[in-house]
N, C-alpha and C positions, 0 to 999 in steps of 0.2 A: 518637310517636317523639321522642327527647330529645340534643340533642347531645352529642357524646362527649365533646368538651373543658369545656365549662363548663354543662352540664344544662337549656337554654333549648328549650325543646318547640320543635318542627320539624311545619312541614307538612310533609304528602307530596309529592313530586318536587323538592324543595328539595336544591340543589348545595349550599348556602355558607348558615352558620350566620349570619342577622340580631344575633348578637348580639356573638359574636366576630370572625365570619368564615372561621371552620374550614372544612374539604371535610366535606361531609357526605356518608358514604359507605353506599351506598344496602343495603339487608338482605341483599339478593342477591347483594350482592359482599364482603359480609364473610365474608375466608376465615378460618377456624378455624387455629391455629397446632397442633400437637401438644406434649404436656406437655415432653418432652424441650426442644423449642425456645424455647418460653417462658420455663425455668429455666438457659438459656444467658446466659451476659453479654452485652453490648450490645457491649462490646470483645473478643470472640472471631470468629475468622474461621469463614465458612460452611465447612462440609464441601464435597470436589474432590468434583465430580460423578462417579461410578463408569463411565462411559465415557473411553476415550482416542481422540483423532483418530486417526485411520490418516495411516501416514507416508506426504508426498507421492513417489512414484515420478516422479524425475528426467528418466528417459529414455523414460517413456511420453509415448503423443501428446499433443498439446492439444485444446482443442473446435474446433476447425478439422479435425481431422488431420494436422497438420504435427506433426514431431518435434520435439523441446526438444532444445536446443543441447548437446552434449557437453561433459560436465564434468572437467576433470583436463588437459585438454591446452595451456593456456594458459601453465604454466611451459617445457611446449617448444617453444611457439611463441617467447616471449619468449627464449630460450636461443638457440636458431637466430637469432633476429633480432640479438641483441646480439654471438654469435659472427662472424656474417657483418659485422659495421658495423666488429667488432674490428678485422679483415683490412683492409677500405677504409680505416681513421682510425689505420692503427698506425704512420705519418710523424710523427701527432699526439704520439706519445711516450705520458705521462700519461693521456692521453684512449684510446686504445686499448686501453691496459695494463688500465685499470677497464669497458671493455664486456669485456675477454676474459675478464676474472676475472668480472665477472659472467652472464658467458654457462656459465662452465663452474657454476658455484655453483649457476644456475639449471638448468639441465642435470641436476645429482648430484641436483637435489630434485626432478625432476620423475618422474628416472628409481625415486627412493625411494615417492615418493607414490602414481604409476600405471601400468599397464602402457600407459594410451593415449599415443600420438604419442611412442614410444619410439624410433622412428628420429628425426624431428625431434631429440628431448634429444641423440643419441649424434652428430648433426651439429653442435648447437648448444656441445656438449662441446667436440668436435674442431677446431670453428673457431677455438674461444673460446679453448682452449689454444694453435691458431697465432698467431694474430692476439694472445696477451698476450705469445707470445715473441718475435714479431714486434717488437712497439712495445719489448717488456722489451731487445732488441737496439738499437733505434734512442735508447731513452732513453740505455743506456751509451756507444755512438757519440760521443751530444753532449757526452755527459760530459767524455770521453777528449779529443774535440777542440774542446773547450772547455779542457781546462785543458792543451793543448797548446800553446795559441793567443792563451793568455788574455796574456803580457804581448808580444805582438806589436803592430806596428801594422797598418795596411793595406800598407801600402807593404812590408813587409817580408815580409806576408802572401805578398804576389804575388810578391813575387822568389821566397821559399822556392816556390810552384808553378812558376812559369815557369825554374831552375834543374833541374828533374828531370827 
């Protein structure tokens, strides 16, 4: 037997070529290519293997038995959460106005995406829309008596209340 890289006779059971150092790759393991594969370029990509993985199933169990967590319901969760925080922080002005808008936002895209936690989305809609009118009321307030007030002083502040 003769090495394949540079033709230096090879004993038997011999791993690595004494002269180059090559792998010497034993009779029994050299696989035959087919002609086709041979006559392919060095720079062409192998052929997709003719199987496709099977799509993973979401909602089936795991190897435990426990169920895999439901998918789709997290834009009404978030909906709900940002509509309800709208209502608490809509004193906040600016700060309530952007959870209510985006409670309804998230709301419209949950209720488009999925049927699950569809009551969640139509709560987190309904708060989101109180709670930006809410705060949309309390920003114009400040506005109004803001530039009611604005070339007042304090002192004059308190007379104009304690007058009425």
């Amino acid at each position: 037997m003769n090495c394949e890289k540079c033709g230096a006779p090879l004993e038997e059971g011999t791993k690595f070529c004494p002269s180059c150092g090559a792998e010497v790759v034993a009779a029994a393991e050299v696989v035959t290519e087919p002609v086709e594969a041979a006559e392919q370029s060095a720079y062409t990509e192998p052929e997709q293997p003719a199987y496709e993985a099977a799509p993973i199933n979401q909602n089936a169990a795991n190897a435990y038995g426990e169920e895999a967590p439901q998918t789709g319901k997290g834009f009404a969760i978030a909906s709900m959460v940002c509509g309800i925080a709208s209502i608490v922080f809509c004193c906040f002005g600016y700060f309530g106005l952007i959870l209510g808008i985006a409670g309804v936002v998230l709301g419209i895209v949950s209720k488009k995406k999925t049927t699950e936690g569809s009551g969640m989305a139509l709560a987190g809609i309904i708060t989101g829309a109180v709670g930006g009118v809410l705060a949309l009321g309390m920003v114009i307030f400040s506005a109004v008596t803001s530039a009611a007030f604005s070339g007042m002083t304090p002192e004059q502040i308190t007379d104009y209340f304690s007058n009425m």
